[in-house]
C-alpha distance (Angstrom), angle and dihedral (degrees) to the residues before:
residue distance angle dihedral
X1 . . .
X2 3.84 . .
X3 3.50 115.9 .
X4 4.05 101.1 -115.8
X5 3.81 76.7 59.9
X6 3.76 88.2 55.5
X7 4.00 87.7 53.1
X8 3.25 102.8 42.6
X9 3.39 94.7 54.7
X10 3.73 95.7 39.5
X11 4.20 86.8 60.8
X12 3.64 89.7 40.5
X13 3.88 81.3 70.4
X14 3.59 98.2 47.6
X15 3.71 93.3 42.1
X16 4.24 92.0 50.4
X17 3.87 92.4 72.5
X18 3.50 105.7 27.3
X19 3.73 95.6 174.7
X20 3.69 99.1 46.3
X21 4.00 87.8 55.6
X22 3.27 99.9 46.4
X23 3.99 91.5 55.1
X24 3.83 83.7 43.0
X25 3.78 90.1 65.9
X26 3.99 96.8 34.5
X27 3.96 81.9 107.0
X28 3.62 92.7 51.3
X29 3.98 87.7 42.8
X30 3.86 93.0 51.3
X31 3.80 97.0 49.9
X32 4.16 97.0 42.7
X33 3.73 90.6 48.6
X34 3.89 102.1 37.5
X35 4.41 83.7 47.8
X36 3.84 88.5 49.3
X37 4.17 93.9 45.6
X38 3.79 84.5 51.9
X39 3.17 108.3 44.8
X40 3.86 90.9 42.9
X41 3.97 86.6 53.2
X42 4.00 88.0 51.5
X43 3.81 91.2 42.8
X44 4.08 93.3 53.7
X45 4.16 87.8 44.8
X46 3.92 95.7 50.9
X47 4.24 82.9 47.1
X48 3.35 98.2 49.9
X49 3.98 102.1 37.7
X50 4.44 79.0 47.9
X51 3.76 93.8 51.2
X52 3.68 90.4 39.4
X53 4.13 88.6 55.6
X54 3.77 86.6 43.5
X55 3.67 100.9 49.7
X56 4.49 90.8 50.5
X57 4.22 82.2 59.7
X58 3.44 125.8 -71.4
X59 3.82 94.2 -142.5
X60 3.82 81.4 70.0
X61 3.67 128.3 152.2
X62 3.97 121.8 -173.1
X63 3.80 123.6 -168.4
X64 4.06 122.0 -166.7
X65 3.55 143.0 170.5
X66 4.13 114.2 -85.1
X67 3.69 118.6 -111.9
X68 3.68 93.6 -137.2
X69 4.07 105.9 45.4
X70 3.57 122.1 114.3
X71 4.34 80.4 -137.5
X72 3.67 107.2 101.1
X73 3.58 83.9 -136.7
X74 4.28 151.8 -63.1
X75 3.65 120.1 -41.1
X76 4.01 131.4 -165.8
X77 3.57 84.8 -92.9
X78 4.06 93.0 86.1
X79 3.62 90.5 56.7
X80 3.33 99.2 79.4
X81 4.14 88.1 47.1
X82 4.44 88.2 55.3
X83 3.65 87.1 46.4
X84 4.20 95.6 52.7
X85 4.06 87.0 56.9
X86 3.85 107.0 109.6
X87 3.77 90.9 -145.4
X88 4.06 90.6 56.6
X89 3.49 120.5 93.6
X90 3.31 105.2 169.5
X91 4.56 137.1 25.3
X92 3.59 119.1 -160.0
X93 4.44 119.5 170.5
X94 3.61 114.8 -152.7
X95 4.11 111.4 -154.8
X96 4.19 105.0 174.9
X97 3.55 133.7 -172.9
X98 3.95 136.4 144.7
X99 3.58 145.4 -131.2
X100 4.20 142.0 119.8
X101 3.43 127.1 -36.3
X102 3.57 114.1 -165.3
X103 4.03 141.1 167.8
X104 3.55 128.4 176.9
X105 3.81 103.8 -22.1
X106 4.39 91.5 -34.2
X107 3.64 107.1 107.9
X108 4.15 122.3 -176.3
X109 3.78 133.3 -175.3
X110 3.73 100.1 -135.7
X111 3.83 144.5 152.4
X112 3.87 124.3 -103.6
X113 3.55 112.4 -149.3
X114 3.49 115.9 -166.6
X115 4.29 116.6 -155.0
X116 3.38 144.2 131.8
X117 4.32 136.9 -86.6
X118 4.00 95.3 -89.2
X119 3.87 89.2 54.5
X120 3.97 85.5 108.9
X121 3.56 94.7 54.3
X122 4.19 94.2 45.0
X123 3.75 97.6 47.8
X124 4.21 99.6 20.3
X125 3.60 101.7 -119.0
X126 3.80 120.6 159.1
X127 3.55 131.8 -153.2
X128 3.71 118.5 -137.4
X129 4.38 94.0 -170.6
X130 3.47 131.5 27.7
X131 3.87 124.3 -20.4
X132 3.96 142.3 -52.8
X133 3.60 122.9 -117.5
X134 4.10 114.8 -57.1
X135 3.71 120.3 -139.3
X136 3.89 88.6 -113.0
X137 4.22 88.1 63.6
X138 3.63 83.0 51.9
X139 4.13 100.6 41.5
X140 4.32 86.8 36.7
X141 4.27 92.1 37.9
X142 3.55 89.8 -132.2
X143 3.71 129.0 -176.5
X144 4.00 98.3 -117.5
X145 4.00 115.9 131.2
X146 3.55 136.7 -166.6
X147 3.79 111.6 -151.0
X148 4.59 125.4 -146.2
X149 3.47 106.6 -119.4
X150 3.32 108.8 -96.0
X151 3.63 93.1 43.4
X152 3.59 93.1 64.6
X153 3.85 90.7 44.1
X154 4.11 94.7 56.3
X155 3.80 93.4 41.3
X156 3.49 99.6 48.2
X157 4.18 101.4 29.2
X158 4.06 99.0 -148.7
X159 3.97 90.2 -34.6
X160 3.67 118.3 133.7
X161 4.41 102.9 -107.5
X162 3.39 103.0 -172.1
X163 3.96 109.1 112.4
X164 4.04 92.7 7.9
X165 3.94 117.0 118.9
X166 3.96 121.3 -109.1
X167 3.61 116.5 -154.9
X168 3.78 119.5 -140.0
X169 3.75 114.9 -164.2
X170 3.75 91.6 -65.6
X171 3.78 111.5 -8.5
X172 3.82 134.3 50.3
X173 4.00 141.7 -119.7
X174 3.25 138.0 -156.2
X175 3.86 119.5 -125.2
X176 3.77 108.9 -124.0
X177 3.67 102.0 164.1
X178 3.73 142.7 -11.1
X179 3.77 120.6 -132.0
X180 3.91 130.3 -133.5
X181 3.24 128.7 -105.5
X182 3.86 114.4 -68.8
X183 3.48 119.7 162.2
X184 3.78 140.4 -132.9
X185 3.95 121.1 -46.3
X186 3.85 131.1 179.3
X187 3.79 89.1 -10.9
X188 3.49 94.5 -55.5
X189 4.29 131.3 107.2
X190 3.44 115.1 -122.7
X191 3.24 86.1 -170.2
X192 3.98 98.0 65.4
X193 4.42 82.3 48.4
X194 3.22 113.9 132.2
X195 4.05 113.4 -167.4
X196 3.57 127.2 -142.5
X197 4.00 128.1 168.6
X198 4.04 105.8 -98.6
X199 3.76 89.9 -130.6
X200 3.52 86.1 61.0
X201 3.78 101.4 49.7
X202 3.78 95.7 38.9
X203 3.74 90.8 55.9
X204 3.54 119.2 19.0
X205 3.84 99.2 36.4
X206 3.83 116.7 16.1
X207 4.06 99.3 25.6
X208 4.21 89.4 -141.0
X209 3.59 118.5 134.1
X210 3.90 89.3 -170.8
X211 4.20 119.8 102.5
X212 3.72 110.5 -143.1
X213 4.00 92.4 -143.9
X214 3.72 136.9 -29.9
X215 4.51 122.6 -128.6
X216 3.93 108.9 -145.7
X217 3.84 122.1 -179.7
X218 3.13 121.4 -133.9
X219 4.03 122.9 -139.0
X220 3.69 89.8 -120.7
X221 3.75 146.6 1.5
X222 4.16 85.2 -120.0
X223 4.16 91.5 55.8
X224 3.82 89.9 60.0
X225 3.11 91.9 112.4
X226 3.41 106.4 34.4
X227 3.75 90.1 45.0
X228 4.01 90.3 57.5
X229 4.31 94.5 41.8
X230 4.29 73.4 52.1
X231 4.14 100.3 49.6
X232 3.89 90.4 40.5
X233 3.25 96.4 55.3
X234 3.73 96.9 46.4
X235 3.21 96.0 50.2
X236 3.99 97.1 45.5
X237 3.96 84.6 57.8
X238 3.88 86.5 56.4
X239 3.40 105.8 38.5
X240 3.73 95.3 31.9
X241 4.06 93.2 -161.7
X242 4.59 106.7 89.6
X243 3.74 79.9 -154.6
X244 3.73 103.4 57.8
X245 3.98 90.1 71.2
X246 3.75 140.6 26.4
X247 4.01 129.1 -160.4
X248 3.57 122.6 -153.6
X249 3.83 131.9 175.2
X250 3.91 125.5 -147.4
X251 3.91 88.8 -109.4
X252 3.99 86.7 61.5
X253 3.97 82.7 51.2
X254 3.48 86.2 53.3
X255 3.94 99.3 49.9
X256 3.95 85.8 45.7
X257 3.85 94.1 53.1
X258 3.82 92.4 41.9
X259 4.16 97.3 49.4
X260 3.87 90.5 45.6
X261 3.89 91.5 37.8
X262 3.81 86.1 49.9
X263 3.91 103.8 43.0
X264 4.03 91.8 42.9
X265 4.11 81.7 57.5
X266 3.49 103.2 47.5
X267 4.06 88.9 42.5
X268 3.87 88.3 54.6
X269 4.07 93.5 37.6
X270 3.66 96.0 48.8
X271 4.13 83.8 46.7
X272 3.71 86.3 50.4
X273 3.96 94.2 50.8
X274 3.51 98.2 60.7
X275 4.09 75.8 89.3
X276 2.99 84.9 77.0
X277 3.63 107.6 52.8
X278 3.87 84.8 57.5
X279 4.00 89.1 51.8
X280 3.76 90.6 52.3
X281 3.69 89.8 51.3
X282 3.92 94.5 50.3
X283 3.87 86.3 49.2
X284 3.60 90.8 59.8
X285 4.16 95.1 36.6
X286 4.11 82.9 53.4
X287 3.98 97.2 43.3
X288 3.56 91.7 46.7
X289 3.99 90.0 53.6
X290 3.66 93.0 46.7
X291 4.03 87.0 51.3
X292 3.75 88.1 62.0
X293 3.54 89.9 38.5
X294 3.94 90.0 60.1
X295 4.04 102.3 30.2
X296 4.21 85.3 124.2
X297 3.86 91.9 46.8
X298 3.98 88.4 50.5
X299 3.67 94.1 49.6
X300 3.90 98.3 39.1
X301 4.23 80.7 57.4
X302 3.85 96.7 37.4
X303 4.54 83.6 49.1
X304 4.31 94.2 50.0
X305 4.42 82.0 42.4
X306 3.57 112.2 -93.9
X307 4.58 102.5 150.5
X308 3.38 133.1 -129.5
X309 4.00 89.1 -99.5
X310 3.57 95.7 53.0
X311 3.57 84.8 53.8
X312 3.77 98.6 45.4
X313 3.52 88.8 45.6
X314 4.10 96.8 50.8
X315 3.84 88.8 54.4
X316 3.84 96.8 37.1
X317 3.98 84.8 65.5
X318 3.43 92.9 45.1
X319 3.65 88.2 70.5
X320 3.65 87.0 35.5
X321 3.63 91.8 59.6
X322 4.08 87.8 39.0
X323 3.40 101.8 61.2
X324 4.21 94.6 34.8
X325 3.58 84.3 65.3
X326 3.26 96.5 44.1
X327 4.03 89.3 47.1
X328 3.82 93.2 44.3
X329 4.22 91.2 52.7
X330 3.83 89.7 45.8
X331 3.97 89.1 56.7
X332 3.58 90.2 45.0
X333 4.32 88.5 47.7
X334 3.65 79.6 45.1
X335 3.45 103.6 58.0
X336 3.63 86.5 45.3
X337 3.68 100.6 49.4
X338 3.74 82.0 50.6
X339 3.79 89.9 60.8
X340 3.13 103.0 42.7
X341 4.21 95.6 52.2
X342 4.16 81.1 52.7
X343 3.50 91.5 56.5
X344 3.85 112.9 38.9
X345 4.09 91.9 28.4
X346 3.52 91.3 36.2
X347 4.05 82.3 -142.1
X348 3.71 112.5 148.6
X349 3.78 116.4 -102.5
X350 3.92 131.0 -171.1
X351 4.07 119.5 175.7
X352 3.80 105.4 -139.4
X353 3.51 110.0 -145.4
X354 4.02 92.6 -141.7
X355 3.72 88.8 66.7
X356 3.63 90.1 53.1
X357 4.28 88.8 47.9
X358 4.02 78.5 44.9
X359 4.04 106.2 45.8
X360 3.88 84.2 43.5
X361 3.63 94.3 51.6
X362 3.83 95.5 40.1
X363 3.88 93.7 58.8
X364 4.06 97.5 39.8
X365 4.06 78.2 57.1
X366 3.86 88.3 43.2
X367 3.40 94.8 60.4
X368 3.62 103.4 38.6
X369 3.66 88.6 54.4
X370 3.41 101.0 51.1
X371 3.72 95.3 35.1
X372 3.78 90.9 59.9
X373 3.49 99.4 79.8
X374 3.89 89.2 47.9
X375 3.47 95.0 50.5
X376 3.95 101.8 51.9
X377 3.56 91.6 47.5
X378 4.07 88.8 63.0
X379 4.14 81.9 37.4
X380 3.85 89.1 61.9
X381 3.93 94.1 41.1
X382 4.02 103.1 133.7
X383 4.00 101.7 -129.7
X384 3.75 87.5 -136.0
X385 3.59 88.7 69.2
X386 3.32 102.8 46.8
X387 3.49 98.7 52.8
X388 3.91 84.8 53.3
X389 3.80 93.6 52.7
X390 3.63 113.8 97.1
């Protein structure tokens, strides 16, 4: 028997009880389109969070307090130490802290960060009206602001803020500028930002000397590392304690997003798979009834000459052909579960073709497998008894 024979028979089995095959593969379905809505929901996470990094700067330097010092933490002393680097262009501190901005009867929850005048340059934020901070605000610890976006547009509903007075818990500050548009990073809007010169929120409002982290630009994406080898080592002659600071750059951001982005998938995908354990085992619970279902057919071809490979291989792709189908409507329930989360989560979603490759791969091996077993048995049929069957 020629082997087109072999498959066209093979999906003339599938196709003669449509419904019982499809719940057959509902297994197989489950665990190729539940894989493919994860993975796609990983995919869009690790995108985002990278274009996110990418967009702040990627020639990005960012230097914190250790978690091991005996110092309670980084001071504006250090500044000056970033800004002697020859591969440092530019040295912005970043003091943050929270609490309720208010004007007229508009109140916000929002968070104060405190920096200096070249923040816009470090971490590319533009200002759509008025100015950012001046280095006399910073020098004089004045109490001008720059408001996010849509900070400024729920305090000030439509009204013109430049020059009005923002309170701050108990003090107020003047609106110098509103900022565009920019986003969410690290869990936090920075469009609900309100700036402040660090100077001023160190020691007029929250009486801390310590800087939460310092931004420095690098010269060039290709200096990264040369640029970091270059901060540490200034700093360690400083400081003289290797704990007491750490330096990261946005590619090390990247790596850290990507591993945890990457392990939290395949945990939840290989969770998610199990599905398709269970689908292999209906496969083989269903081929094994439709064996005994066709005992007289087998012997009737075994008895005119059909062999036991023909036969093995006619049942073999009716598992095959089983578990494609089931693979191929689990991408397709895939692709639409992956829609759907993007559009009533709002969650960002990104189908990964690999998976696809994968899930199909997965449940043409799936059904092989478990259609093996199946598939001898009706290969070692003796002819004698299937004629006798009734």
């Amino acid at each position: 028997m020629r082997a087109t024979d072999n498959i066209r028979l093979a999906l003339a089995g599938v196709a003669s009880n449509p419904v019982r095959s499809i719940l057959t593969a509902l297994g197989v379905i489950i665990g190729v389109a539940a894989v493919i809505t994860v993975v796609s929901v990983g995919t869009g996470a690790k995108l985002m969070t990278t274009q996110e990094i990418q967009r702040l700067g990627s020639n990005l330097l960012t230097i914190t307090s250790g978690y091991r010092s005996a110092r309670a933490g980084l001071t504006e002393d250090v500044i000056p130490v970033i800004e002697s680097c020859s591969l440092i262009t530019e040295v912005a501190p970043q003091v943050t802290s929270s609490g309720t901005a208010s004007y007229g009867s508009q109140s916000l929850n929002t968070t104060i960060m405190g920096t200096s005048a070249n923040y816009p340059e470090v971490r590319n934020l533009k200002i759509a009206r008025g100015t950012f901070l001046a280095d006399s605000d910073i020098e004089e610890l004045t109490w001008s602001c720059v408001l996010g976006a849509d900070l400024a547009a729920e305090l000030f509903q439509g009204e013109d803020p430049l020059g009005k007075k923002v309170r701050l818990d108990r003090v107020k500050f003047t609106v110098v500028g509103v900022a565009e548009p920019m986003g969410d990073s690290a869990l936090v809007s920075m469009d609900n930002m309100m700036y402040v010169p660090y100077t001023t929120l160190q020691k007029r409002v929250t009486g801390s000397k310590y800087i939460g982290s310092i931004s420095a630009k690098v010269v060039g994406e290709e200096h990264m590392d040369a640029a970091r080898d270059q901060v540490y080592a200034a700093l360690l002659a400083e400081l003289q304690d290797e704990n007491a600071f750490r330096v990261t750059s946005q590619a090390d951001l990247l790596e850290i997003v990507s591993n945890v982005t990457g392990t939290l998938t395949l945990l939840l995908s290989s969770i998610a798979a199990v599905s398709l354990l269970v689908g292999g085992i209906g496969i083989m619970n269903i081929m094994l009834v439709s064996v005994t279902e066709r005992i007289r057919e087998i012997g009737i071809r075994k008895a005119i000459g059909a062999r036991d490979r023909e036969i093995l291989g006619q049942f073999m792709l009716e598992a095959a052909a089983l578990s494609l189908t089931g693979g191929a409507l689990g991408v397709l329930f895939g692709y639409l579960g992956s829609r759907a989360i993007n559009t009533s989560f709002g969650w960002p979603t990104a189908i990964d073709m690999r998976s696809v490759v994968i899930g199909l791969t997965v449940s043409l091996g799936i059904g092989l497998f478990f259609g093996s077993y199946p598939a001898w048995k009706a290969a070692r049929l003796d002819p004698i008894e299937g004629l006798r069957h009734e």
